[in-house]
N, C-alpha and C positions, 0 to 999 in steps of 0.2 A: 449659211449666208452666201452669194452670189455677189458678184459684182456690180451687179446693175440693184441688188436691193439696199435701200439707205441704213445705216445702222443706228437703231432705235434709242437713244438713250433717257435714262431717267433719271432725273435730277433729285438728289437728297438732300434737302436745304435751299432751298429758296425764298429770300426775302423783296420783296421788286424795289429797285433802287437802292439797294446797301448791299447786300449779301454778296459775297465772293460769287455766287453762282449764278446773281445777277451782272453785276459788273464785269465778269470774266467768261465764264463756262459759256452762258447760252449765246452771247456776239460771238465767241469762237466757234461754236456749233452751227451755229447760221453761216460763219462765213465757208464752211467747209461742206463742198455738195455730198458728199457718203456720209456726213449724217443728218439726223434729225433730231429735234427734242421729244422725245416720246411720252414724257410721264414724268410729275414733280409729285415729292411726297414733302409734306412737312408732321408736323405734331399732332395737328390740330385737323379737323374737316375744315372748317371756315377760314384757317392760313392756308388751304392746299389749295380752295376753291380761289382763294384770290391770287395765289401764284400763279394755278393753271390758265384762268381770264389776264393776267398783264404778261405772260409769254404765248396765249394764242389757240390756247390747250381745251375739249373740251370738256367739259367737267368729270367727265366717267376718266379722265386721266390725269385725276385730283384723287392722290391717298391719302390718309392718315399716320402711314408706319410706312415706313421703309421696306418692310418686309410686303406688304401689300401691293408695292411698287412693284419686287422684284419678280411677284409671282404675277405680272401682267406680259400678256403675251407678245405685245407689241414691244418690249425693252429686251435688248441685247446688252446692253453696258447699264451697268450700276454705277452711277457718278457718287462719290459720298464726298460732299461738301459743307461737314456741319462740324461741330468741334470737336477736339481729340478724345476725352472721353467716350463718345459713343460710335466711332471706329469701329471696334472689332464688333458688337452687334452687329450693324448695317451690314460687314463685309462677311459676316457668316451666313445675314439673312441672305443676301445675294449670291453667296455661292454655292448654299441648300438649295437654290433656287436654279442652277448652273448658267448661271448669266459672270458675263465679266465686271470688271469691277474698275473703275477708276478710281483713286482714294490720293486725299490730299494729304501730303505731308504735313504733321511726322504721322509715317501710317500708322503708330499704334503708341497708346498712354505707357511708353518703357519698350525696352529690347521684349521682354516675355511677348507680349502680348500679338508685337510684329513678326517675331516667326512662327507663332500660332497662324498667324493670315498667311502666312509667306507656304506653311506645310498647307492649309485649307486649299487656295490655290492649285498647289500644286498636285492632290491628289484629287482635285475637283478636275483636273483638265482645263480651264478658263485662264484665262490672261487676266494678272491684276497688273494693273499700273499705275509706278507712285509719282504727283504730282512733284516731283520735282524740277521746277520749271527751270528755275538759273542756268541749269546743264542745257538748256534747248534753246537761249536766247542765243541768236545769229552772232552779235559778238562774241561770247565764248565758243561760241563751237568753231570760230575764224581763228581766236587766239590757239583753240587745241591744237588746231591743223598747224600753224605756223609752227610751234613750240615743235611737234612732234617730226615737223620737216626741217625741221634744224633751222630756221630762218634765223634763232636769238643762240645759235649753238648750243653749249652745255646751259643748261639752268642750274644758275649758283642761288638764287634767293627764292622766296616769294614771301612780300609784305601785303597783307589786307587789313582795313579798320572800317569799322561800321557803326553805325547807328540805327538802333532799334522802331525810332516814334514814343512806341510803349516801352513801358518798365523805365520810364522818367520819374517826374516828379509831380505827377499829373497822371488822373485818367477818367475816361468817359465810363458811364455806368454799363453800357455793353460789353465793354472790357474789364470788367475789376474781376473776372477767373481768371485772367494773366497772372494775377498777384500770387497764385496758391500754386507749388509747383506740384500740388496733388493732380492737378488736371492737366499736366503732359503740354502745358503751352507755356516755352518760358524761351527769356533771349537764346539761351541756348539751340531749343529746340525747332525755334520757328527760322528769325530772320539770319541767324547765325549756320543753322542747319542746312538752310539753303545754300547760303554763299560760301560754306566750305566743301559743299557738297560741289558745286561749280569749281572749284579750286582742283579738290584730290581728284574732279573728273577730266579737268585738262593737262594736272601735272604727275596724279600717281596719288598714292595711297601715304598717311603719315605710315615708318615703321617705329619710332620712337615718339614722346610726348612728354610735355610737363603741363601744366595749368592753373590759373590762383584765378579764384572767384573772388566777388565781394558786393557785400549792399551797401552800397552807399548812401541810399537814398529809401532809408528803412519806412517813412513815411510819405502816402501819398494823395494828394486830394482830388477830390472828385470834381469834374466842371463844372455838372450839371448845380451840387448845393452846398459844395465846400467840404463834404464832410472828408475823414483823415482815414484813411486804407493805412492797413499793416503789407507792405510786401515783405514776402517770403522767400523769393525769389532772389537769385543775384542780379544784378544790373549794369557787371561788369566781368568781361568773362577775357580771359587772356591765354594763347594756345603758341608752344611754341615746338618744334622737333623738327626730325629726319623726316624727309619724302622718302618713297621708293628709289629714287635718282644718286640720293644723297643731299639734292638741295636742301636747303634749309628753311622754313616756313615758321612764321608767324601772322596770328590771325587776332586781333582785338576787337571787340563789340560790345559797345554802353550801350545805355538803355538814356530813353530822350532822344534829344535833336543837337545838332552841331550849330554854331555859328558861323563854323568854319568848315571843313569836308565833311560828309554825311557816309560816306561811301568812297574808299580806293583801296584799289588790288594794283600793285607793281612787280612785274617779273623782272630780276635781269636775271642777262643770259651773257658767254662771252663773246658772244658777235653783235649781242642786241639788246632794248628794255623791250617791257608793254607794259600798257597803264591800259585800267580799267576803271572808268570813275560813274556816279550818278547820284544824284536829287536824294539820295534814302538809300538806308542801307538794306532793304528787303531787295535785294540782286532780282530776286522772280518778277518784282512787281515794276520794278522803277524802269526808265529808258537807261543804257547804258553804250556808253561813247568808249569806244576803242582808240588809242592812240601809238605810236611806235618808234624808234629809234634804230638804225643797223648801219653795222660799217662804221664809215664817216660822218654820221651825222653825228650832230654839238647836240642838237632836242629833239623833245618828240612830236612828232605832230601828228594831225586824223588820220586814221584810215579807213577810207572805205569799205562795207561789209560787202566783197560778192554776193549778187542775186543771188548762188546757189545757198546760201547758209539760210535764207529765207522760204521756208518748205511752204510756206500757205498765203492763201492769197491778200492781197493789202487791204479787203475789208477786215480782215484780222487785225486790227493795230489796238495800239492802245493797251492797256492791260489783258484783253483777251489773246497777243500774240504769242504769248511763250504758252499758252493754257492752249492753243492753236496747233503748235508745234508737237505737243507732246498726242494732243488727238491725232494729230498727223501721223505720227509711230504706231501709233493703237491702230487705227486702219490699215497700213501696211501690213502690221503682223497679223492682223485679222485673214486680211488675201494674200499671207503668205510670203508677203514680196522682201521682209527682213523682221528679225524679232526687235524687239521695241528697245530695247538697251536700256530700260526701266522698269524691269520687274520688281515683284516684291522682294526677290534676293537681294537688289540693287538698295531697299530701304532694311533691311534686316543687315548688310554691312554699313549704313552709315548710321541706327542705332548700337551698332556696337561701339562703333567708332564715338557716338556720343557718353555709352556708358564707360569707355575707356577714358574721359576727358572728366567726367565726373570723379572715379577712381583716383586718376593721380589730381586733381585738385583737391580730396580730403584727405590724401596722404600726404604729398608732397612731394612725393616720389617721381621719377621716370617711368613712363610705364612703356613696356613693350608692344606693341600691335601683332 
């Protein structure tokens, strides 16, 4: 690949007007000139034929399988954008294929499965990179730099609580695999996984842990005709321990919606706070407002994100800006210019970090990291 040639990608999963890879991947892909959409693959010949025709595509760049994708000439990146179950397929077909991979968090159904991708990767020679967007939205990576420049001095705390959407008391029939934590999609692993991941990436790694789970809300009805889902799943998940620093964190995330906050991360520090707030608690997805306190100040009030924390251009907004941000990495380390700071090692330490949180929630224990 050269400079001047656009980097080909191929989308896995595409629904037109719902799909994550609708509403996010390919506006961020457009809005960014080094690449292109090269190629969508869905299940079906007749779903690929009609994603290909509402992104633009012509139909010789409509597959069936994933793997058929990968083995097209014209794709350099493997986007895998479809549910955690069938992850490590796509990301093996893709890298049999020696194409790079972009894969949406969590990259794999459990810890096994993500350092299998994370070893494929890396002795394939290819750049996998894990969708984890939270860590790439312009406010956190403002708040990192503060925190790390001493603006709020020592950090003594950090509190976050969240709200899921899903794993309420409700759900839509496209989502009732939430319910079953067989399939690697659960508050833990999606909207919680995110926004701790944005956490331990601006403040440090937990070294110590506790955790209590719980379902509250064991039954769940469906919108579309009432009928009563078993979740399986918890739908309330509580994380408390040591950073690397010594601060002290805690993290809380229900499942549902709030009446009241949906979403806040508060740091103090002994020179300063920060507040991190938004709409939902999915940190990747939502807009998030930075606020700040230092010195003498009584509150906190906005603060402005400097242009530089915004890597791509402003037709990127909206849901496709952090999915924006992270293609933004991907190209640099393609031409060299910095590695991506989101490899698949990067998602193989925060599934540990997950299987670690599961552990002392059915022990009860402290667990060490």
């Amino acid at each position: 690949m050269t400079n001047q040639k656009q980097i080909g990608v191929g989308i896995v999963g595409f629904e037109p007007g719902r799909s994550w890879a609708a509403v996010a991947h390919v506006p961020a892909l457009n809005s960014l000139p080094e690449y292109r959409v090269a190629a969508v693959a869905t299940t079906r010949t007749e779903s690929a034929l009609a994603a290909a025709e509402a992104i633009g595509l012509p139909a010789d760049r409509a597959f069936a399988s994933g793997a058929e994708l990968a083995a097209c000439a014209d794709v350099d990146v493997v986007a895998v954008t479809v549910k955690v179950p069938h992850h490590l397929e796509l990301v093996r077909a893709a890298v049999a294929a020696g194409k790079h991979v972009y894969c949406e968090w969590p990259l794999g159904n459990g810890l096994a499965e993500a350092e299998e991708m994370a070893r494929l990767v890396e002795a394939a020679g290819v750049q996998g990179v894990i969708g984890l967007q939270a860590r790439c939205a312009p406010p956190v990576a403002y708040l990192r730099d503060l925190v790390n420049d001493g603006e709020i001095g020592e950090v003594l705390s950090s509190n976050m609580f969240g709200t899921g959407i899903q794993w309420g008391g409700w759900v839509d029939r496209p989502n009732t695999y939430l319910l079953d934590p067989a399939n690697g999609a659960t508050l833990m692993t999606i909207p919680f996984g995110h926004a701790v991941d944005a956490m331990c990436h601006a403040l440090g790694e937990f070294t110590t842990l506790s955790a209590l789970t719980a379902i509250r809300q064991p039954k769940v009805k469906q919108l579309e005709n009432g009928q009563m889902w078993d979740k399986r799943t918890p739908d309330q998940l509580v994380v408390s321990g040591t950073l690397e620093s010594g601060a002290v964190a805690t993290v809380h995330y229900r499942g549902g919606t709030s009446r009241g906050s949906n979403f806040v991360w508060e740091i103090n520090g002994t020179k300063g706070d920060l507040r991190i707030e938004a709409a939902g608690g999915h940190a990747q997805m939502f807009e998030l407002t930075l606020s700040g306190g230092f010195g003498a100040d009584k509150k906190l009030k906005p603060l402005d994100i400097p242009a530089r924390y915004l890597w791509v251009p402003d037709a990127a907004a909206g849901l496709a800006t952090n999915v924006a941000q992270v293609y933004r990495k991907l190209s640099d380390a393609l031409s060299g210019k910095a590695p991506t700071g989101m490899d698949f090692g990067v998602a193989v330490k925060r599934h540990r970090m997950l299987a670690a949180i599961e552990q002392a929630a059915a022990s009860g224990a402290i667990t060490t990291l």
